[in-house]
C-alpha positions as CSV (number, residue, x, y, z in Angstrom):
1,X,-158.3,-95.1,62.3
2,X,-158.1,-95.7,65.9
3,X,-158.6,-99.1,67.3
4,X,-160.6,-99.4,70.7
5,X,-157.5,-100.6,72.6
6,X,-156.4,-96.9,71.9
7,X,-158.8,-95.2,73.2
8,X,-159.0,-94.4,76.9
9,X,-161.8,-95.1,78.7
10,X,-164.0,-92.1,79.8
11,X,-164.3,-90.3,82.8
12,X,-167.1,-88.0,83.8
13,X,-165.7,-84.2,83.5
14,X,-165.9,-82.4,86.8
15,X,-166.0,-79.4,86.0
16,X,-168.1,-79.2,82.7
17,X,-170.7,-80.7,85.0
18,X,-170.6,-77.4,86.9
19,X,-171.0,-75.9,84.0
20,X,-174.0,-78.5,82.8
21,X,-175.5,-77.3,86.1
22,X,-175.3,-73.6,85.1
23,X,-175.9,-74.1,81.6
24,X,-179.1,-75.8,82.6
25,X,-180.4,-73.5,84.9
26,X,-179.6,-70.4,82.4
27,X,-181.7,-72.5,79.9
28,X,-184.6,-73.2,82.1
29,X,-185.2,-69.4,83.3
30,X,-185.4,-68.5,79.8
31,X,-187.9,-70.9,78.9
32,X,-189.6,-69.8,81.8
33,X,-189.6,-66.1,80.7
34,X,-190.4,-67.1,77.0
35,X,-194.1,-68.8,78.5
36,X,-194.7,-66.1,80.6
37,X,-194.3,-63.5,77.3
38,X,-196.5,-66.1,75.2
39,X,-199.1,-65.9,77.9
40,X,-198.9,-62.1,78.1
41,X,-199.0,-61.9,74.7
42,X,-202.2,-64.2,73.5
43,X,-204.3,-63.0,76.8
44,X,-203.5,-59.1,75.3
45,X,-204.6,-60.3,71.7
46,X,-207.5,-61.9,73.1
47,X,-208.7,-59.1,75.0
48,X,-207.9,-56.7,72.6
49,X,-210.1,-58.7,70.0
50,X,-212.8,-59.0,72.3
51,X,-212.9,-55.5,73.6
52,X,-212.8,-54.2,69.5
53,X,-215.9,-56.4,68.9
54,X,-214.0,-58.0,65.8
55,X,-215.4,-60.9,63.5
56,X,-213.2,-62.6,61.3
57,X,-215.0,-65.2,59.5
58,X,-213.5,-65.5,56.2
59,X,-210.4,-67.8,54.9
60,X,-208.3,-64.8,54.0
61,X,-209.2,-63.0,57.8
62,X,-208.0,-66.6,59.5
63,X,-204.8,-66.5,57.9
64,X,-203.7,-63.0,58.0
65,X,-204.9,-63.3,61.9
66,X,-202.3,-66.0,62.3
67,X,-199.3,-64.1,60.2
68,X,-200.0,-61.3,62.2
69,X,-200.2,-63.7,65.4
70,X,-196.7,-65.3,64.3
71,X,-194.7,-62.8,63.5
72,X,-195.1,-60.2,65.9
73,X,-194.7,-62.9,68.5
74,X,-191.9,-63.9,66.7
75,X,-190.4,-60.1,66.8
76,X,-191.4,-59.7,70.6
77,X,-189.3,-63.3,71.5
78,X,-186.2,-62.7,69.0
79,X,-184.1,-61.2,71.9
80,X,-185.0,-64.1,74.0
81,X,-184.2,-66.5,70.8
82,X,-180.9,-64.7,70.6
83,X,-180.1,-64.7,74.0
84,X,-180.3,-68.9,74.0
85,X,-178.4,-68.7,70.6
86,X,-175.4,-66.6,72.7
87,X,-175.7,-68.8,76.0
88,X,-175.1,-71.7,73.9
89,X,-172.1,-70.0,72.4
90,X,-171.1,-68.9,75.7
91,X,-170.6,-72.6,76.4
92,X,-169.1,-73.7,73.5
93,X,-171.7,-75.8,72.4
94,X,-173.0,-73.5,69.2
95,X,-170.3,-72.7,66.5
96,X,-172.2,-71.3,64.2
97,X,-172.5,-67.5,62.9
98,X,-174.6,-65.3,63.4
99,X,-175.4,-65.1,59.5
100,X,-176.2,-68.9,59.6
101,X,-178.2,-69.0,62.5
102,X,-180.4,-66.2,61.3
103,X,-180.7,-68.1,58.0
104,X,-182.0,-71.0,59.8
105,X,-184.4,-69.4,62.6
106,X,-186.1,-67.8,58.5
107,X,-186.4,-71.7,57.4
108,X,-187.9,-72.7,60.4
109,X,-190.1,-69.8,60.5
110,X,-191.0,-70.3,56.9
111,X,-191.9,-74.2,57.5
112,X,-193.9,-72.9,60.6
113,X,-196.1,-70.7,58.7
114,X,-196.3,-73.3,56.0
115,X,-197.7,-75.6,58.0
116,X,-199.3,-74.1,60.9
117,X,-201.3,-71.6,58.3
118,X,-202.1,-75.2,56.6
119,X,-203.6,-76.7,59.8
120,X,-205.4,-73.4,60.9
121,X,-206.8,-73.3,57.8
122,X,-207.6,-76.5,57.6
123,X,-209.6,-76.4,61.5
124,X,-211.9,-72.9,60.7
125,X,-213.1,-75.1,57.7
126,X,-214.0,-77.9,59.4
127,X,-215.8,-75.5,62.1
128,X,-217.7,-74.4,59.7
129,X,-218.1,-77.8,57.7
130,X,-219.1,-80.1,61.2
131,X,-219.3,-77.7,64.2
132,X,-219.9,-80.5,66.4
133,X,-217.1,-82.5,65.3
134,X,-214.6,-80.2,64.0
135,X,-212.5,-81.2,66.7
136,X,-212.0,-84.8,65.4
137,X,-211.7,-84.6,61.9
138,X,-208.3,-81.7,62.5
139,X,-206.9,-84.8,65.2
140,X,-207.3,-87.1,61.9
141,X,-205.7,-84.4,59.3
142,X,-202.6,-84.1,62.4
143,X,-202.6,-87.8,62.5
144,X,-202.1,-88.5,58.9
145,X,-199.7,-85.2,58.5
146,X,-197.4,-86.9,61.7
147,X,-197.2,-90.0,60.0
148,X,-196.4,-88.7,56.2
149,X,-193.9,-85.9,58.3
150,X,-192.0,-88.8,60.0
151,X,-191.6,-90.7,56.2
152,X,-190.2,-87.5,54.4
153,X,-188.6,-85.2,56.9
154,X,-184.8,-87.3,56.2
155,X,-185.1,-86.3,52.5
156,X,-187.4,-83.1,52.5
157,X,-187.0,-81.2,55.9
158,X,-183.4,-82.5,57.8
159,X,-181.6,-81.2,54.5
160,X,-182.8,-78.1,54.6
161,X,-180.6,-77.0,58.3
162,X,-177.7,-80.2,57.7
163,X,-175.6,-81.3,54.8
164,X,-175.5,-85.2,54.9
165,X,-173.0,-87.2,53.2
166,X,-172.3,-90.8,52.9
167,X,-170.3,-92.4,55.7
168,X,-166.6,-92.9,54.5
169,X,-165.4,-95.1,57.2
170,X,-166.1,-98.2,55.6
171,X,-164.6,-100.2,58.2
172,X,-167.3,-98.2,60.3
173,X,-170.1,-98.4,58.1
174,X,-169.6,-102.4,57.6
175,X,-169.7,-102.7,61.4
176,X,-173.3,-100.3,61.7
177,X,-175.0,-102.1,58.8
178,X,-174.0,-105.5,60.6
179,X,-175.7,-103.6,64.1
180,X,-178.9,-102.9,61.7
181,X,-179.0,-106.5,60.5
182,X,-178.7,-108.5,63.5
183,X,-181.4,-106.3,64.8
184,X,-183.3,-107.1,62.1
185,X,-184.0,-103.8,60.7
186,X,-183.9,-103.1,57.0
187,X,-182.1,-99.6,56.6
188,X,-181.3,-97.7,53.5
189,X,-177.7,-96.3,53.9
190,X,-175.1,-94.7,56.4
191,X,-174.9,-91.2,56.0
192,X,-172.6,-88.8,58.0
193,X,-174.9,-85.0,59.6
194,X,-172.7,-82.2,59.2
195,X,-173.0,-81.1,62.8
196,X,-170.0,-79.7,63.3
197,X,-171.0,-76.7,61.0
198,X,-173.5,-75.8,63.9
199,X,-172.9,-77.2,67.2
200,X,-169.9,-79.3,69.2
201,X,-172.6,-81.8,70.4
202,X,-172.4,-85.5,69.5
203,X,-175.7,-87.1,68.0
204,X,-176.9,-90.1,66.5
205,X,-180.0,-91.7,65.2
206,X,-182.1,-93.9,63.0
207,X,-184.2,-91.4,60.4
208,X,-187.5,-92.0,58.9
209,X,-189.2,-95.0,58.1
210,X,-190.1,-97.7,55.4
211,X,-188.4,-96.7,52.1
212,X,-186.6,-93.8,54.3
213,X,-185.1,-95.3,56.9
214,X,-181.5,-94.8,57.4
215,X,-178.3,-94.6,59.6
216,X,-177.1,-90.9,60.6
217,X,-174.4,-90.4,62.6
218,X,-173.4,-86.7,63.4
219,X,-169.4,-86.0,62.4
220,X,-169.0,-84.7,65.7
221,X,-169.5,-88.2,67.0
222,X,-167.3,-89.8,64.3
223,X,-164.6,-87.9,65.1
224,X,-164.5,-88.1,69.2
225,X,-166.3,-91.8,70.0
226,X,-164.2,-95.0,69.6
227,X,-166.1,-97.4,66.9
228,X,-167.3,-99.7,69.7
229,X,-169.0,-96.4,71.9
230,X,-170.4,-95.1,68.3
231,X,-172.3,-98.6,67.5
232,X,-173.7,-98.7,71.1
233,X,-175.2,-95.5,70.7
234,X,-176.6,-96.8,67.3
235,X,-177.5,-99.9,69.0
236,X,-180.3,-97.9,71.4
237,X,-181.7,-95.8,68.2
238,X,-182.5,-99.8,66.3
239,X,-183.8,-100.3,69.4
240,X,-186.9,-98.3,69.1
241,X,-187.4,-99.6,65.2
242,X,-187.2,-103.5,67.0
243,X,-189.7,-102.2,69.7
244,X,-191.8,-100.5,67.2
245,X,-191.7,-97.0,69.3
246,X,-192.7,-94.5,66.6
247,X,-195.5,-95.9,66.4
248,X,-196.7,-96.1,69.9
249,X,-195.5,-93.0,70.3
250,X,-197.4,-92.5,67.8
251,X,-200.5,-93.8,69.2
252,X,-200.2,-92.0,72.6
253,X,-199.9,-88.5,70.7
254,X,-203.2,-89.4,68.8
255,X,-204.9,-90.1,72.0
256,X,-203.8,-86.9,73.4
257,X,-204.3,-85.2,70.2
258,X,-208.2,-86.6,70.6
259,X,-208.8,-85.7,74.0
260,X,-207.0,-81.8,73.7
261,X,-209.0,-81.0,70.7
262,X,-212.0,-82.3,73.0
263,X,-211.5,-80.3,75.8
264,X,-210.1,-77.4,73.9
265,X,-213.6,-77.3,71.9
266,X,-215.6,-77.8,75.3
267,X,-213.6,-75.0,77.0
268,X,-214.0,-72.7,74.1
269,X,-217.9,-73.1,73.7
270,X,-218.2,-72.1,77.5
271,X,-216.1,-68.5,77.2
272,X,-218.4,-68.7,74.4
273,X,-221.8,-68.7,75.7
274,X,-220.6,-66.2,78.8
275,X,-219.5,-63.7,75.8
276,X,-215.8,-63.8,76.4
277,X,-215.3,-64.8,72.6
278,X,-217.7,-65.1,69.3
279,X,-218.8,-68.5,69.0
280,X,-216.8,-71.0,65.9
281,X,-216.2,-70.4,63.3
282,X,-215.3,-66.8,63.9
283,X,-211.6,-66.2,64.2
284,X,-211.4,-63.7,66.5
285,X,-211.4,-66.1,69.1
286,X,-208.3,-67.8,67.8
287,X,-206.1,-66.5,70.7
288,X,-207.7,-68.1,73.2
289,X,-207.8,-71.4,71.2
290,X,-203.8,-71.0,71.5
291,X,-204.0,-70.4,75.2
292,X,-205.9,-73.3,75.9
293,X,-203.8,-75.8,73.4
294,X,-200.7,-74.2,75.0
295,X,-202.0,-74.9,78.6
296,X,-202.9,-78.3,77.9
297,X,-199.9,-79.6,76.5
298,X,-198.4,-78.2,79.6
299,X,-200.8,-80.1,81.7
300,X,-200.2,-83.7,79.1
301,X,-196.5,-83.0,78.9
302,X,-195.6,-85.2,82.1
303,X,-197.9,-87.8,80.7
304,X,-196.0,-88.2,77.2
305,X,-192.4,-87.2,78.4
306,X,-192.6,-90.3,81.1
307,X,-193.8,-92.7,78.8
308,X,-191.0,-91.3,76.5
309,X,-188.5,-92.2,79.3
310,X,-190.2,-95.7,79.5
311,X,-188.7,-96.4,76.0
312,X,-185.9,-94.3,75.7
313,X,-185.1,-97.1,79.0
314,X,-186.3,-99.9,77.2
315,X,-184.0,-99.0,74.3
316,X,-180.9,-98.6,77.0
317,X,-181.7,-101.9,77.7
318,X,-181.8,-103.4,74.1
319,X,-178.4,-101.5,73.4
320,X,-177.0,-102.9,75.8
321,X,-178.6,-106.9,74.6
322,X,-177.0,-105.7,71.1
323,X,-174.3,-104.1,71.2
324,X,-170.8,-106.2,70.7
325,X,-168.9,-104.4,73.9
326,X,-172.1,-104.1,76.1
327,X,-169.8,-102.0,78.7
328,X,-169.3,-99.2,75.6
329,X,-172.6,-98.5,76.5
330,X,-172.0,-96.1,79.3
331,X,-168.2,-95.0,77.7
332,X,-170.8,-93.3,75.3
333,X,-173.0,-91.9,78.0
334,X,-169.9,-90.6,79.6
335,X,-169.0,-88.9,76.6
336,X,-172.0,-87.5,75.9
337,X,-172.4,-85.6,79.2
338,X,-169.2,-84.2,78.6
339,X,-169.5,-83.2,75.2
340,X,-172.5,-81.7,74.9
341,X,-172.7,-80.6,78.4
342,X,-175.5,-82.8,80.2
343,X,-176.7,-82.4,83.4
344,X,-175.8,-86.0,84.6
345,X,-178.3,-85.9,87.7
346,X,-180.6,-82.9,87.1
347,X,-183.1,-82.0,90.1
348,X,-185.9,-85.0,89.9
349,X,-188.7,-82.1,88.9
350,X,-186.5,-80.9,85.6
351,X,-186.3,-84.8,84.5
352,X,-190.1,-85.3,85.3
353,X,-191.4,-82.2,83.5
354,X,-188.9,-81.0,80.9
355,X,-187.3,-84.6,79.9
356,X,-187.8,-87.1,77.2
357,X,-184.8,-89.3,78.0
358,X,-183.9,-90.7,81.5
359,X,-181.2,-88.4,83.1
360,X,-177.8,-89.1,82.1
361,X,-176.8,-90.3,85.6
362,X,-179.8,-93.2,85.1
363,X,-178.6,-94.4,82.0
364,X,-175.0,-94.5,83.2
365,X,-175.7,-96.5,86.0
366,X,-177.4,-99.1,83.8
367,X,-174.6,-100.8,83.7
368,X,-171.3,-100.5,85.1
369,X,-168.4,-102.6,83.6
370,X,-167.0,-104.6,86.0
């Protein structure tokens, strides 16, 4: 194992951030084109059950509506999806095959229908349970589903795309747990994310919570950060268990949950009573219920993405409180633009409306060793 005095400090890669620059404006035309084929593609549903005078008002029509929904769209936007899938290989970020990546686009697919049918189901009964209220008792069910979602997904959904292993590096491992305890937090293990089957990109993070919580640090971190740059990067993550994130984060996403569901049911009942759609419960208006949840999360998204920032930045800051070589802070942000190819000072629009962290740049410049 290397000691710290052996590593040399980091320098921001010229040239892979002309690529980042590319990379990122490849990425953002395609999620461009991808919501202008989702907004084709409901508004053509929605007219085409209008204009057919369907009603679909029983359990079994709602869910084949949505199967049909989902997986023709999912057929329509699989060239797109492949596209990304090459551009990230391109770049030399993605290192998986194609067999694997198809097997993993199925599994997500799968735990999409799983759930979504769940929810969809769960919202035409409550329509026809409370009418009135049908929009507040589906935030409640998402509520309680985020919350039991964020206890189980280290040991029932993160398994299912990554292979996790203990962490062998005891000398490693002692110095994390020691991170965990001086910030107080109670964590059950140090386990090591096969990344490196998939991707070249360097991640971290602090998984679950309660009797789930744990350590995960990616191999391809591991194997490229100096011990020092590894716990300062683990020092941000405890930072948002100390500052209690998830759940304000939490608490936020409720509130916008609440007031989505609101205006989405408000909305609806209007194209309603004009005769653009049957009135709830019938399904047939169901792709104009996607439209208008898929337009207002557009519209909140600058609202939860900055407040996202405000605690990604508080975390910087905690890391930086915690961490035994402060300065190996921005060594690991310097590494992380390179590796994974980060646009260290992306246009001020990308970071306000497609961001959850700071930019790069910002977080570099947090502090500068002297």
């Amino acid at each position: 194992m290397e000691t710290r005095a052996e590593w040399r400090a980091p320098v921001l890669d010229v040239a892979r951030q002309r690529l980042a620059t590319r990379y990122g404006q490849q990425k953002r035309s395609l999620l461009l084109a991808e919501s202008f084929l989702a907004l084709a593609y409901v508004v053509a549903w929605q007219l085409a059950l209008s204009y057919g005078h369907f009603r679909i008002n029983s359990a079994g029509g709602v869910i084949v509506l949505f199967l049909l929904l989902v997986l023709i769209f999912e057929g329509l936007s699989f060239p797109m999806a492949f596209l990304g899938f090459q551009l990230s290989r391109g770049y030399g970020l993605s290192v998986q095959s194609m067999r694997g990546w198809l097997v993993d686009q199925v599994k997500a697919l799968g735990l999409a229908l799983l759930f979504g049918g769940g929810l969809v189901e769960l919202a035409y009964f409550f329509m026809r349970l409370e009418p009135a209220l049908w929009w507040l008792l589906l935030a409640a069910v998402v509520f309680v589903f985020t919350v039991a979602l964020a206890n189980l997904a280290p040991v029932l959904i993160a398994p299912l795309f990554y292979t996790f292993t203990p962490l062998e590096d005891a000398h490693l491992k002692g110095q994390l747990l020691a991170l965990a305890a001086r910030a107080g937090t109670h964590v059950r293990g140090v386990f090591t994310m096969q990344l490196s089957d998939k991707t070249t990109e360097a991640n971290a993070a602090v998984m679950g919570w309660g009797n789930t919580r744990r350590i995960v640090i990616g191999d391809t971190l591991v194997g490229n950060f100096p011990a020092d740059e590894t716990e300062a990067v683990l020092a941000h993550e405890l930072g948002h268990h100390v500052h209690h994130d998830i759940w304000k984060s939490l608490l936020l996403e409720t509130a916008v949950t609440v007031l989505t569901f609101w205006i989405v049911a408000q909305l609806y009942g209007l194209a309603a009573v004009v005769g653009w759609v049957p009135p709830l419960p019938d399904a047939a208006g169901m792709p104009l219920l996607a439209l208008l949840l898929g337009a207002l999360s557009a519209v909140f998204a600058p609202l939860t993405r900055g407040f996202s920032r405000h605690i990604e930045h508080q975390a910087d800051v905690y890391a930086l409180r915690l961490a035994s070589n402060p300065a190996a802070f921005t060594g690991s942000m310097i590494r992380l633009a390179n590796q994974n190819l980060a646009e260290v000072d992306p246009p001020r629009w990308v970071e306000v409306l497609l961001y959850d962290h700071p930019a790069i740049g910002r977080r570099i410049r947090l502090f500068q060793p002297t």
